[in-house]
KOLNU-108274 format. One line per field, with one value per atom (N, C-alpha, C, O): residue in three letters; x, y, z. Coordinates in nm, 3 decimals. Each point is the difference from the previous one (the first is absolute). Layout:
<rs>
rest = c(ALA_...) .
x = c(X_...) .
y = c(Y_...) .
z = c(Z_...) .
</rs>
This chain:
<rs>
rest = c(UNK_UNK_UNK_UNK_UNK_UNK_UNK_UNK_UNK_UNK_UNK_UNK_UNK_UNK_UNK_UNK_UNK_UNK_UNK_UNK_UNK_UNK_UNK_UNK_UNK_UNK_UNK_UNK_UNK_UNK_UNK_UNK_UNK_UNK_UNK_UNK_UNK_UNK_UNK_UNK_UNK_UNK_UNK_UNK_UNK_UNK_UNK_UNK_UNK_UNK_UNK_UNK_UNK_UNK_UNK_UNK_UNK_UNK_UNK_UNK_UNK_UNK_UNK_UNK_UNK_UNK_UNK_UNK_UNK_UNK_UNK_UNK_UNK_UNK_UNK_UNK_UNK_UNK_UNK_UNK_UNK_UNK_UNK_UNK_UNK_UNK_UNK_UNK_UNK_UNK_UNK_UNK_UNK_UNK_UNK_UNK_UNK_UNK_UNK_UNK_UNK_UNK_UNK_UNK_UNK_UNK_UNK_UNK_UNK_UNK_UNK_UNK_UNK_UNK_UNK_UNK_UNK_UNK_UNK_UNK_UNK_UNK_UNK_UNK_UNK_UNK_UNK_UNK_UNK_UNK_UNK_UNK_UNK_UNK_UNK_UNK_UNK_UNK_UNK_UNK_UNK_UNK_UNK_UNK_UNK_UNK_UNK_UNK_UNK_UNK_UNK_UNK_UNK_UNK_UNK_UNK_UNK_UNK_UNK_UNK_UNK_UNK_UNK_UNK_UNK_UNK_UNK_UNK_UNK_UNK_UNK_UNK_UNK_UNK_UNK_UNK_UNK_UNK_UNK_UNK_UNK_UNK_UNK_UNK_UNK_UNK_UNK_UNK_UNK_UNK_UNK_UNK_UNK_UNK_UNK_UNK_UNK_UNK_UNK_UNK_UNK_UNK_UNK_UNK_UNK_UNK_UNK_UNK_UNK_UNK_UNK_UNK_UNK_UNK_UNK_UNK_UNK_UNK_UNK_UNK_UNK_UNK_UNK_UNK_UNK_UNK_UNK_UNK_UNK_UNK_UNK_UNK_UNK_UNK_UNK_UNK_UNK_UNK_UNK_UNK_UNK_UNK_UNK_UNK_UNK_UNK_UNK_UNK_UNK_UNK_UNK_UNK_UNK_UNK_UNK_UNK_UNK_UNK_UNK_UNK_UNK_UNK_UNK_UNK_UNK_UNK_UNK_UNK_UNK_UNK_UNK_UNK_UNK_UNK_UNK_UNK_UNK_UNK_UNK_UNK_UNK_UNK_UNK_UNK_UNK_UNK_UNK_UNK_UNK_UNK_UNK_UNK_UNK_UNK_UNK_UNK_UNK_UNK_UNK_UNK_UNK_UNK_UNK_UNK_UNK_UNK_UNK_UNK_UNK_UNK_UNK_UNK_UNK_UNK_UNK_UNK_UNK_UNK_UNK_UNK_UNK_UNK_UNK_UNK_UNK_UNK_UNK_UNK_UNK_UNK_UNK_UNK_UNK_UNK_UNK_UNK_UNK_UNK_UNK_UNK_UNK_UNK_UNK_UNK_UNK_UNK_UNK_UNK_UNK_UNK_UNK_UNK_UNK_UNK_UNK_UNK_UNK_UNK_UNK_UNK_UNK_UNK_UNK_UNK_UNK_UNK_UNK_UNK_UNK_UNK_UNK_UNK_UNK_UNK_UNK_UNK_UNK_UNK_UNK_UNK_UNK_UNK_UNK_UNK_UNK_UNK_UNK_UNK_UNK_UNK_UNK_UNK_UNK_UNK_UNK_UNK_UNK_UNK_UNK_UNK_UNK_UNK_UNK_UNK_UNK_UNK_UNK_UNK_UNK_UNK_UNK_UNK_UNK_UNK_UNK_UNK_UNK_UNK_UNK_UNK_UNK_UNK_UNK_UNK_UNK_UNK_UNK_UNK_UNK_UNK_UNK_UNK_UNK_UNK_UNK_UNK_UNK_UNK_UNK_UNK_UNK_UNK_UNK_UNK_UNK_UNK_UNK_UNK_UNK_UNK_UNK_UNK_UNK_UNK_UNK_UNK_UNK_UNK_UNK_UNK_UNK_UNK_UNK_UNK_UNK_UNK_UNK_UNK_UNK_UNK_UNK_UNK_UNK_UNK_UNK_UNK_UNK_UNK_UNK_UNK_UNK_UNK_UNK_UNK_UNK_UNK_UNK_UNK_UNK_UNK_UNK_UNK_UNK_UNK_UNK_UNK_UNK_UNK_UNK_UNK_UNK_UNK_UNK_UNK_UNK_UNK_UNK_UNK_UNK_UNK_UNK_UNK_UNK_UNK_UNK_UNK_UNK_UNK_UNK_UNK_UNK_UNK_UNK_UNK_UNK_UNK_UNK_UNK_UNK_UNK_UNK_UNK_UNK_UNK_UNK_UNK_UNK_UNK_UNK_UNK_UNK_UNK_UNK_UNK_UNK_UNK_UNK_UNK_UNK_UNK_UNK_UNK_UNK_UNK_UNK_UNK_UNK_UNK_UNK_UNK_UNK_UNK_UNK_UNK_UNK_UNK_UNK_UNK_UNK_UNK_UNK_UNK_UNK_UNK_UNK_UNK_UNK_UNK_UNK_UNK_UNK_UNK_UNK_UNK_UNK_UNK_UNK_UNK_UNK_UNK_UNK_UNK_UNK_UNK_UNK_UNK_UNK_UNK_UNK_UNK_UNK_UNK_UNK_UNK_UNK_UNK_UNK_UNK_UNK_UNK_UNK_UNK_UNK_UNK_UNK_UNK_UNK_UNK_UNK_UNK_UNK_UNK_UNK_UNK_UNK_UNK_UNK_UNK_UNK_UNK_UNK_UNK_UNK_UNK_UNK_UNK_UNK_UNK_UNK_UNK_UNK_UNK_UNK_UNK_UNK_UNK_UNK_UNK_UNK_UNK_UNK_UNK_UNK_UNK_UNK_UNK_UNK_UNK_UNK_UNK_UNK_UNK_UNK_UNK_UNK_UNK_UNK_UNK_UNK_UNK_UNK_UNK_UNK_UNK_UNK_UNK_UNK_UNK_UNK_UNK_UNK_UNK_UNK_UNK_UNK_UNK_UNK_UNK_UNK_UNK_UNK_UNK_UNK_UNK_UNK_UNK_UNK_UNK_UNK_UNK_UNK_UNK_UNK_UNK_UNK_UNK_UNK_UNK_UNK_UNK_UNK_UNK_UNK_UNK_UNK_UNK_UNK_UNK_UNK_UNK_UNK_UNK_UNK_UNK_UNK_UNK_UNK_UNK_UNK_UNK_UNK_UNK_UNK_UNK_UNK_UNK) .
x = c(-4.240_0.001_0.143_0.037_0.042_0.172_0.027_0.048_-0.059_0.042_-0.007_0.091_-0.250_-0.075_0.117_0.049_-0.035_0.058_0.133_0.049_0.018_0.129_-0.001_0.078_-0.157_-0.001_-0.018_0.042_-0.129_-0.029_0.079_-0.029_0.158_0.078_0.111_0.011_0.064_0.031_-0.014_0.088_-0.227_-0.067_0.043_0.035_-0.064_0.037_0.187_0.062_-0.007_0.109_0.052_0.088_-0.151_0.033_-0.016_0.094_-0.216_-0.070_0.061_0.002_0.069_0.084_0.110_0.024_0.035_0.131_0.079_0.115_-0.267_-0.007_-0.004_-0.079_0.208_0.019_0.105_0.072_0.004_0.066_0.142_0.014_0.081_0.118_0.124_0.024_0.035_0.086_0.103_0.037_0.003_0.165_0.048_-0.032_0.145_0.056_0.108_0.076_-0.066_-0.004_0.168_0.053_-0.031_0.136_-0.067_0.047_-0.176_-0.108_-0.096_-0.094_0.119_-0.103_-0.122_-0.023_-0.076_-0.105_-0.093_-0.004_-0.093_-0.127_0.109_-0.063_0.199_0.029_0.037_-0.003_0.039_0.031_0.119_0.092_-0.089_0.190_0.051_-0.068_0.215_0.071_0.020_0.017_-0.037_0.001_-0.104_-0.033_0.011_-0.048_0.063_0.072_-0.100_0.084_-0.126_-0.069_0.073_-0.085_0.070_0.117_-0.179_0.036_-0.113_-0.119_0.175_-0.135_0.112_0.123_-0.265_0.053_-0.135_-0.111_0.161_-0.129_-0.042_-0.094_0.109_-0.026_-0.006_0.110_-0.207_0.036_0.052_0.039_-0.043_0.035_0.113_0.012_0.054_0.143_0.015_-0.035_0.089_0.005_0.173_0.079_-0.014_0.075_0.107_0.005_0.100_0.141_0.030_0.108_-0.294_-0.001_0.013_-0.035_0.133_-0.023_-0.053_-0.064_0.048_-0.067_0.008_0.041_-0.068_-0.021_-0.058_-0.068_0.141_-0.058_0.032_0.117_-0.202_0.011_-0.043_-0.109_0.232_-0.032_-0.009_0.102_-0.189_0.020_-0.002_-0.042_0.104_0.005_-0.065_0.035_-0.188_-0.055_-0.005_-0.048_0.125_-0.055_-0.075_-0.067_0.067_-0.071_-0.057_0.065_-0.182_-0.022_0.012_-0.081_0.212_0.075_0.166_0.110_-0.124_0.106_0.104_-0.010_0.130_0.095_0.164_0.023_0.036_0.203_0.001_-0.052_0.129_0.094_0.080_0.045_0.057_0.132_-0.042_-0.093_0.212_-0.044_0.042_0.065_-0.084_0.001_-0.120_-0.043_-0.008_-0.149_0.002_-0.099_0.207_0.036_0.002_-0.051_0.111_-0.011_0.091_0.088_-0.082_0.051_0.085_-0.024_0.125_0.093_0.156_0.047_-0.006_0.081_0.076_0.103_-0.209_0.032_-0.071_0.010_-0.064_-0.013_-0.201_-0.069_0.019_-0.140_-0.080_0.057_-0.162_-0.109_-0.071_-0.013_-0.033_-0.110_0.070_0.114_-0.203_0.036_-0.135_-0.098_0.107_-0.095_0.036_0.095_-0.210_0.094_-0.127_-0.053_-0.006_-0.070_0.033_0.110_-0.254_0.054_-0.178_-0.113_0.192_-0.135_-0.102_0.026_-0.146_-0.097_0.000_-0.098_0.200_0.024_0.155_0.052_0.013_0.089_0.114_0.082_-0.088_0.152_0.048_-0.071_0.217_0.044_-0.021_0.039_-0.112_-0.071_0.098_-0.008_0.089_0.081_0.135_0.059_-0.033_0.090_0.111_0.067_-0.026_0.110_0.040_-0.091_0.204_0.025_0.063_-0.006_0.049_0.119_0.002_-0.085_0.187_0.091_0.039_0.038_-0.018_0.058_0.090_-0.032_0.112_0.092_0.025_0.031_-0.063_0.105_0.029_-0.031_0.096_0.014_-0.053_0.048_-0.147_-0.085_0.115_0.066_-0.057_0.069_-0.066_-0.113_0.201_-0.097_0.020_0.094_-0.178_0.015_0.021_-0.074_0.174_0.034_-0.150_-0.098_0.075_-0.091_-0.131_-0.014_-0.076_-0.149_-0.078_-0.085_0.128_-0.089_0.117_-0.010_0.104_0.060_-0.033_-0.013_0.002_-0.060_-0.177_-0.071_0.043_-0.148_-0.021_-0.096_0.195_-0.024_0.084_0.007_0.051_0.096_-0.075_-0.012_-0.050_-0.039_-0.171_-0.065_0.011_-0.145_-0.078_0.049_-0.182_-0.082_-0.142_-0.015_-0.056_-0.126_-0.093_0.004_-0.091_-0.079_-0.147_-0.033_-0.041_-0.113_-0.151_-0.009_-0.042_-0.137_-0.065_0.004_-0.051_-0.087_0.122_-0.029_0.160_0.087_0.047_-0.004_0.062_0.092_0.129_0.005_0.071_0.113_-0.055_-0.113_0.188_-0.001_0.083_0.115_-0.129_0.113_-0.099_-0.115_0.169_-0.069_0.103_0.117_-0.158_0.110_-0.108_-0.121_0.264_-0.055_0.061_0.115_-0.202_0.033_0.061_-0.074_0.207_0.026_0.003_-0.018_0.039_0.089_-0.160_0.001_-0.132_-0.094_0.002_0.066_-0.134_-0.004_-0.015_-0.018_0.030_0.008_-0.127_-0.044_-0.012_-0.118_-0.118_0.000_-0.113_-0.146_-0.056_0.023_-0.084_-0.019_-0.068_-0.035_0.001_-0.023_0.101_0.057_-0.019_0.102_-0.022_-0.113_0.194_0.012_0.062_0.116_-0.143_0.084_0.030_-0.100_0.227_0.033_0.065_0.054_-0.061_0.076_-0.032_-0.111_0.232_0.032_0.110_0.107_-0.132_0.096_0.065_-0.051_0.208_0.139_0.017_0.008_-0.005_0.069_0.128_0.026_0.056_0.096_0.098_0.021_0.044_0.074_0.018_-0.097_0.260_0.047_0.003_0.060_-0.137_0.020_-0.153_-0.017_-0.108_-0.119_-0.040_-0.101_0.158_-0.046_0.058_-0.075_0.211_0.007_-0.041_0.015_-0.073_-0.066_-0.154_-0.073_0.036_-0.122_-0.022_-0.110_0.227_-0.027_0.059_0.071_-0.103_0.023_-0.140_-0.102_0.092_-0.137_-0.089_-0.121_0.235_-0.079_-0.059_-0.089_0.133_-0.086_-0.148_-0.072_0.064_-0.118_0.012_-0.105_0.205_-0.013_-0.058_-0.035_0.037_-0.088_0.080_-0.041_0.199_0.091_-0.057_-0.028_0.014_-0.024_0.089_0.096_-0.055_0.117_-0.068_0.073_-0.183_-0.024_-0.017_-0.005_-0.012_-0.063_-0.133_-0.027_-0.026_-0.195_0.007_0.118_-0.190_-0.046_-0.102_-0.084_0.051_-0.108_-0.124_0.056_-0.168_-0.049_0.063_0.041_-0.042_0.036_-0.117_-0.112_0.121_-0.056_-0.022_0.081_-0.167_0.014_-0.056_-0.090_0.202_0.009_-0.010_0.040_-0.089_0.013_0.060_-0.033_0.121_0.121_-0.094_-0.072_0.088_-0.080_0.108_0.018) .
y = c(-4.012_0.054_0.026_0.109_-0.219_0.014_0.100_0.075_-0.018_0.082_0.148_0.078_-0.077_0.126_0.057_0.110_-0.228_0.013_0.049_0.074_-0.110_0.003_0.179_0.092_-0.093_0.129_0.141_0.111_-0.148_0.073_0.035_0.088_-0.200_-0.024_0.129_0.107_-0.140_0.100_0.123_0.083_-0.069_0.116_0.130_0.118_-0.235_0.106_-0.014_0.095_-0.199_0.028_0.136_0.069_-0.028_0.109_0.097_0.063_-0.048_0.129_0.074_0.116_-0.297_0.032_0.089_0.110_-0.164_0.054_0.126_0.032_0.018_0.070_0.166_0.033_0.067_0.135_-0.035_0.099_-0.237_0.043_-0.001_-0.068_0.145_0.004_-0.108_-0.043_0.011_-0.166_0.095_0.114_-0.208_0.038_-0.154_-0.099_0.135_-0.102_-0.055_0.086_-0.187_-0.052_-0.147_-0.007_-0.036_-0.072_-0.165_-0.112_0.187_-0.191_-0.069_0.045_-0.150_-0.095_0.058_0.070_-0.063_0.085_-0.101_-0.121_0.278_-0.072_0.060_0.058_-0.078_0.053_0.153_0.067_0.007_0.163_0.045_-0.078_0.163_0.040_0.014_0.016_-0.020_0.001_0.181_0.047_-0.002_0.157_0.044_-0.072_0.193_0.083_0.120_0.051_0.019_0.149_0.057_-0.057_0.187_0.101_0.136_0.011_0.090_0.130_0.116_-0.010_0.112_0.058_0.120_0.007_0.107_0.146_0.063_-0.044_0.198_0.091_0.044_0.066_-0.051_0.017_-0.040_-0.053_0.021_-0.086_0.072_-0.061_0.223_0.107_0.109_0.098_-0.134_0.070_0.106_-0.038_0.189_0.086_-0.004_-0.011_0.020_-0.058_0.060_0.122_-0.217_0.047_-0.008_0.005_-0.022_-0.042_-0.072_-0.094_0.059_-0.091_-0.081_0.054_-0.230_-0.069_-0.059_-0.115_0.170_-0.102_-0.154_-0.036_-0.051_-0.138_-0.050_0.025_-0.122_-0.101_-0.112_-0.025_-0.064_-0.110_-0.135_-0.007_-0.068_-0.064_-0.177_-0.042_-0.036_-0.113_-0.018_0.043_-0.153_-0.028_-0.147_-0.068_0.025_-0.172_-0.060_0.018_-0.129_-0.064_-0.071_0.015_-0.093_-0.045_-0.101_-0.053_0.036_-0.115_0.124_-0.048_0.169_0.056_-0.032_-0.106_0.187_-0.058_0.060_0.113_-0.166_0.008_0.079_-0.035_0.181_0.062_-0.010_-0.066_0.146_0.063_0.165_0.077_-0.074_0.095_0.113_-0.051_0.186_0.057_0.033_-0.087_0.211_0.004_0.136_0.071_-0.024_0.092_-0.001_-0.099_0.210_-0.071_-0.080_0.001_-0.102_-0.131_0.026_0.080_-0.169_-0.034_-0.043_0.012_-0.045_-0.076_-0.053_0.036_-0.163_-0.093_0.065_-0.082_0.184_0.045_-0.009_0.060_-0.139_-0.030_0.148_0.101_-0.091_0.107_0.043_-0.071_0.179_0.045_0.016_0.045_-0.092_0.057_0.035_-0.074_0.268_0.070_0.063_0.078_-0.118_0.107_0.084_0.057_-0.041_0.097_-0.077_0.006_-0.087_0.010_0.038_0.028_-0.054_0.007_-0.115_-0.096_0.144_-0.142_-0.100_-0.074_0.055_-0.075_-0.062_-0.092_0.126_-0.082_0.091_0.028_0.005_0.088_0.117_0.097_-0.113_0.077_0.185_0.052_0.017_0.149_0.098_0.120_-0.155_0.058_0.040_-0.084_0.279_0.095_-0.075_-0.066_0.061_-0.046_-0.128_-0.066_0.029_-0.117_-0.013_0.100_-0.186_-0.024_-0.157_-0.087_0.086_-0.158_-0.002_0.109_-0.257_-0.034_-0.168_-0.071_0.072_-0.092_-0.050_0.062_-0.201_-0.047_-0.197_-0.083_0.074_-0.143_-0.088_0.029_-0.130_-0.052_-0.100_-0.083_0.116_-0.110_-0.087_0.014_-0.137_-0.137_-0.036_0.040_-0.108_-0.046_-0.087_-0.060_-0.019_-0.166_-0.033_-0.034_0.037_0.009_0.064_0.122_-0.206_0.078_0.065_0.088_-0.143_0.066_0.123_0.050_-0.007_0.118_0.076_0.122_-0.172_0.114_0.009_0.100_-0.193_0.066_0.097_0.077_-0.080_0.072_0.125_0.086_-0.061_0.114_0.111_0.123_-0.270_0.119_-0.032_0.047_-0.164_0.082_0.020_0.012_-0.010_0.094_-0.084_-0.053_0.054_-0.135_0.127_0.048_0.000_0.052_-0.060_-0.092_0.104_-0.077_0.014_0.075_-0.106_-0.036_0.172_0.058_-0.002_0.147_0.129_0.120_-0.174_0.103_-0.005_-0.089_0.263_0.017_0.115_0.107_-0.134_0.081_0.070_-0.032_0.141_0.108_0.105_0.000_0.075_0.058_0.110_-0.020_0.124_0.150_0.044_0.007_0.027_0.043_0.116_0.022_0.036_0.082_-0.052_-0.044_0.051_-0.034_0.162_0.097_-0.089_0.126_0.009_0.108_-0.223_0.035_-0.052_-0.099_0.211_-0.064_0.034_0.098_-0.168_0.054_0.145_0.088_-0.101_0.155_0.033_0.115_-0.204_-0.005_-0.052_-0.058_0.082_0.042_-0.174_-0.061_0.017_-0.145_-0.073_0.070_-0.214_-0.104_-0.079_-0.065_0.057_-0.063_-0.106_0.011_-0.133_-0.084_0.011_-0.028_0.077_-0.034_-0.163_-0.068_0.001_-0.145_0.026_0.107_-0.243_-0.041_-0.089_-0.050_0.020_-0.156_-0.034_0.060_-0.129_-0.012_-0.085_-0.074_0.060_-0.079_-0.032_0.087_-0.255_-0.028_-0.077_-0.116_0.213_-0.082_0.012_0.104_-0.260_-0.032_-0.151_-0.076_0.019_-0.091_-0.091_-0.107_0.148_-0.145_-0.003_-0.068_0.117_-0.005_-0.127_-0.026_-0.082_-0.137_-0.072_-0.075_0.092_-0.092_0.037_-0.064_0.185_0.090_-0.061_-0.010_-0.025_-0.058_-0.162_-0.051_-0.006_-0.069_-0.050_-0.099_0.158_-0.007_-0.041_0.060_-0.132_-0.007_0.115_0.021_0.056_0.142_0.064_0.081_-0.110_0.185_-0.108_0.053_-0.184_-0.090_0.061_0.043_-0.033_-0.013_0.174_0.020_0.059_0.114_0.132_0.113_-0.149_0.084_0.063_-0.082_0.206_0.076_-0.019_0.069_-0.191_-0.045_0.055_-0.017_0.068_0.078_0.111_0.057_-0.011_0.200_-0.013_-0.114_0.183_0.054_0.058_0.035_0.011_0.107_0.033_-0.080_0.239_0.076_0.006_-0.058_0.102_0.010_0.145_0.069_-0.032_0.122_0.101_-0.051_0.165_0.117_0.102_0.093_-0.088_0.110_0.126_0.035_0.035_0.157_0.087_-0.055_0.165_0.109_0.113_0.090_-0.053_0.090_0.107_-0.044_0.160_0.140_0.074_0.113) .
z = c(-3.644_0.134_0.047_0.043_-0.053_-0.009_-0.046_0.085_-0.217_-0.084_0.101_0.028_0.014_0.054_0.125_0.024_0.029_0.133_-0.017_0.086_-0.195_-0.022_-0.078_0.025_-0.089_-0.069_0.085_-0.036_0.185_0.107_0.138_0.080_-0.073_0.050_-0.058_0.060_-0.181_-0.070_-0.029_-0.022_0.020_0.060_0.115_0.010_0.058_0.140_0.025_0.046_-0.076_0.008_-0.085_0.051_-0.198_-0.063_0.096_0.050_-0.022_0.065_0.133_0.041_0.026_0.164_-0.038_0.050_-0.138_-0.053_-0.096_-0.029_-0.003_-0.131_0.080_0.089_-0.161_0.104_0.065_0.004_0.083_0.117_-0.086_-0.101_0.152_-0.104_0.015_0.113_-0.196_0.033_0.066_-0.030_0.142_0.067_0.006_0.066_-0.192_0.035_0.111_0.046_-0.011_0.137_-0.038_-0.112_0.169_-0.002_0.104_0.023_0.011_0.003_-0.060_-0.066_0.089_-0.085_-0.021_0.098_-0.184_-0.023_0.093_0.021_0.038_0.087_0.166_0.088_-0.072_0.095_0.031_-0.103_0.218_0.012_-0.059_-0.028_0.013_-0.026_0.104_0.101_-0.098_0.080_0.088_0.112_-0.262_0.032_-0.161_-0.094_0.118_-0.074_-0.021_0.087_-0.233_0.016_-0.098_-0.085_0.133_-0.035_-0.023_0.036_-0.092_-0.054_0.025_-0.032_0.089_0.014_-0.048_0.001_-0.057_-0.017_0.016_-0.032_0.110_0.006_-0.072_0.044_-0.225_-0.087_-0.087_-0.014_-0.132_-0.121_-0.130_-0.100_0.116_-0.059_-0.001_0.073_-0.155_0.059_-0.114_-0.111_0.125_-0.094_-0.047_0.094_-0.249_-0.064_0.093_0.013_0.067_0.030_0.170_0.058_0.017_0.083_0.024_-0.072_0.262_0.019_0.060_0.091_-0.091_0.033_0.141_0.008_0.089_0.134_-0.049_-0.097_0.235_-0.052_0.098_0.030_0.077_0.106_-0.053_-0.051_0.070_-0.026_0.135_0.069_-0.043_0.138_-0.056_-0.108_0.221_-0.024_0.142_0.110_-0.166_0.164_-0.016_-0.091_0.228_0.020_0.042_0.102_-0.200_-0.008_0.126_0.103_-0.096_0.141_0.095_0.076_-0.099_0.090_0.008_0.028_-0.051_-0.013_-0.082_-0.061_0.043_-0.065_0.019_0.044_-0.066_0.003_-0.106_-0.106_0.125_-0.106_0.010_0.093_-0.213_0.051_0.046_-0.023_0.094_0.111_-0.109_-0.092_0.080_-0.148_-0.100_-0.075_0.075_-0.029_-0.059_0.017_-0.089_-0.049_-0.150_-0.054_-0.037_-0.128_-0.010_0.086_-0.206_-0.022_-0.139_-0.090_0.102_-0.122_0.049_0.114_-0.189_-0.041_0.111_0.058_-0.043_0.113_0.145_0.091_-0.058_0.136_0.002_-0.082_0.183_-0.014_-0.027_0.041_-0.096_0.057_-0.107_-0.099_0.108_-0.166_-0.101_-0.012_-0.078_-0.130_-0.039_-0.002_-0.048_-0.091_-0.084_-0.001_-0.129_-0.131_-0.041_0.096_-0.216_-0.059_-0.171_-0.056_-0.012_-0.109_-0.077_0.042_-0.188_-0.122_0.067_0.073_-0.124_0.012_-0.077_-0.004_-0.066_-0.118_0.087_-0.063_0.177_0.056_-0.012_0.087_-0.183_0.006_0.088_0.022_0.036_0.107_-0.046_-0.105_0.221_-0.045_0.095_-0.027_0.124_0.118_-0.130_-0.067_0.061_-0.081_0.060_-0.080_0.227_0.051_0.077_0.049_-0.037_0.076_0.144_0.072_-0.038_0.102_0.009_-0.021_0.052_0.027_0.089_0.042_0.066_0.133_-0.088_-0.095_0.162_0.011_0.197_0.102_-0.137_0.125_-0.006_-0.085_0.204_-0.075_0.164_0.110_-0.132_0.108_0.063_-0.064_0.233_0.036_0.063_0.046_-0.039_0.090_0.148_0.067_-0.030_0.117_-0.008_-0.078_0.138_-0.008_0.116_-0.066_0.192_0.103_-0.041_-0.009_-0.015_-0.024_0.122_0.000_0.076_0.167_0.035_0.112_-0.188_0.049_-0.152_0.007_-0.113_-0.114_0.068_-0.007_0.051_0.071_0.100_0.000_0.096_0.092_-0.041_0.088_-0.193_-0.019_-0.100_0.003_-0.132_-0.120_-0.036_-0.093_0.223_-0.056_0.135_0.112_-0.148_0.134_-0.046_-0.110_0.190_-0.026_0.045_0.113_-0.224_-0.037_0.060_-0.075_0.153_0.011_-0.075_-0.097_0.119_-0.078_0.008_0.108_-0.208_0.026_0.026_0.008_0.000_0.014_-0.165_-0.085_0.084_-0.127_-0.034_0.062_-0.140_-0.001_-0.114_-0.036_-0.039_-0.067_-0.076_0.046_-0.129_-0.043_-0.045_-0.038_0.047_-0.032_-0.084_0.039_-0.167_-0.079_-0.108_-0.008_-0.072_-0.122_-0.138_-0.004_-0.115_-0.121_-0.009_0.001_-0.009_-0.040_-0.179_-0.058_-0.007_-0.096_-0.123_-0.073_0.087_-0.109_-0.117_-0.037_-0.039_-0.180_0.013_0.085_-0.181_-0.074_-0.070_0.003_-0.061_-0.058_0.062_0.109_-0.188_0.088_-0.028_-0.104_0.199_-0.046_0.102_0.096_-0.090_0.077_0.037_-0.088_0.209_0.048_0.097_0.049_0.009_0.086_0.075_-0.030_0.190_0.103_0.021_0.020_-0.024_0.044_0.115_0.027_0.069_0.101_0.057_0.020_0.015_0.068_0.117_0.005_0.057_0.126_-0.052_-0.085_0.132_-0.071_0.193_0.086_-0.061_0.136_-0.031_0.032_-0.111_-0.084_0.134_0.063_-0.031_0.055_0.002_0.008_-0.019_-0.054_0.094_-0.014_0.140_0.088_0.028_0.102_-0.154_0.022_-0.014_0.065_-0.143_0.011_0.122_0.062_-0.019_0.083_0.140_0.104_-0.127_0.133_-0.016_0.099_-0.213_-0.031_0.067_0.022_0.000_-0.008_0.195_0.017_0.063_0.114_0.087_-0.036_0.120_0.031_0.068_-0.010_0.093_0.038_-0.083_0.029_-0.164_-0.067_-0.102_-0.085_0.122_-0.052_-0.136_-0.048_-0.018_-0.133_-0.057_-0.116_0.191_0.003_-0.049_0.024_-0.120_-0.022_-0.150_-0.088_0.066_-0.104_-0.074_0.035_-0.214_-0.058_-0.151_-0.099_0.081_-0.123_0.036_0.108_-0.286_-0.054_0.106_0.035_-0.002_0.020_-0.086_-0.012_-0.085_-0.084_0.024_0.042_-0.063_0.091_-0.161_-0.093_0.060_-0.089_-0.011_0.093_-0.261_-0.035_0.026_0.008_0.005_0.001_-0.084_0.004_-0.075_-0.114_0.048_0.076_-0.169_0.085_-0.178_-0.103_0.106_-0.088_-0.030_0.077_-0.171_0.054_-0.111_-0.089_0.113_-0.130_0.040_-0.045) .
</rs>
């Protein structure tokens, strides 16, 4: 009878869970994320050389949450998206590149890097970035839209750790699920 119960239990835990897609999250499992990021495009079909529109949004979670203020694209050192275009097999599919350089400064004062470089996002609200993959394969194929929000900034822990923001500072990646798109 143990067995039955236990086997039926399992059961429905498969069945609850089975379809919804994992977002991984920076909390203890069983709790919300802090934030979420998503990708949407008006199309899954792109003809070879076109290019790719792509919105990507970060929505918070529901106790809200602390960024860095910066919601633009992201790199080297400066918070915000990162989207590429690769093989379904992982490998990078984007003809061209670009690079950012900068170098992150600190705040000795965490309640003045709070009130300077982030913005408290609340629960059901979200930021965004509207961009174009200008630079796609060349060739006809199955591809992966990726992206992920970067709240890269070097005083996000001790901003974390202030009692105003209850612990509620965005200090990882979100990664959005990929999107597969078709290039002919």
């Amino acid at each position: 009878m143990r067995a039955m119960i236990a086997f039926l239990a399992v059961c429905a835990l498969v069945c609850s869970t089975s379809g919804r897609d994992f977002v991984p999250s920076q909390t203890p499992p069983g709790l919300e994320p802090l934030a979420v990021v998503s990708i949407h495009i008006d199309k899954h079909r792109f003809e070879l050389g076109e290019a790719i529109e792509v919105t990507i949004l970060l929505a918070a979670g529901p106790e809200g949450v602390y960024i860095p203020k910066g919601w633009g694209r992201a790199g080297g050192g400066i918070p915000g998206f990162f989207v590429n275009l690769t093989t379904l097999s992982g490998k990078g599919a984007e003809t061209c590149g670009g690079s950012a350089d900068a170098t992150p400064t600190h705040e000795p004062d965490p309640i003045i890097a709070l009130n300077r470089d982030f913005i408290y996002l609340p629960a059901q609200h979200i930021v965004g970035l509207k961009t174009t993959l200008n630079c796609p394969p060349k060739r006809s194929g199955q591809y992966l839209i990726n992206a992920f929000y970067a709240p890269t900034h070097g005083d996000a822990e001790k901003v974390a750790q202030l009692p105003e923001t209850h612990r509620l500072v965005l200090r990882e990646d979100v990664q959005a699920n990929p999107v597969t798109i078709s290039i002919y």
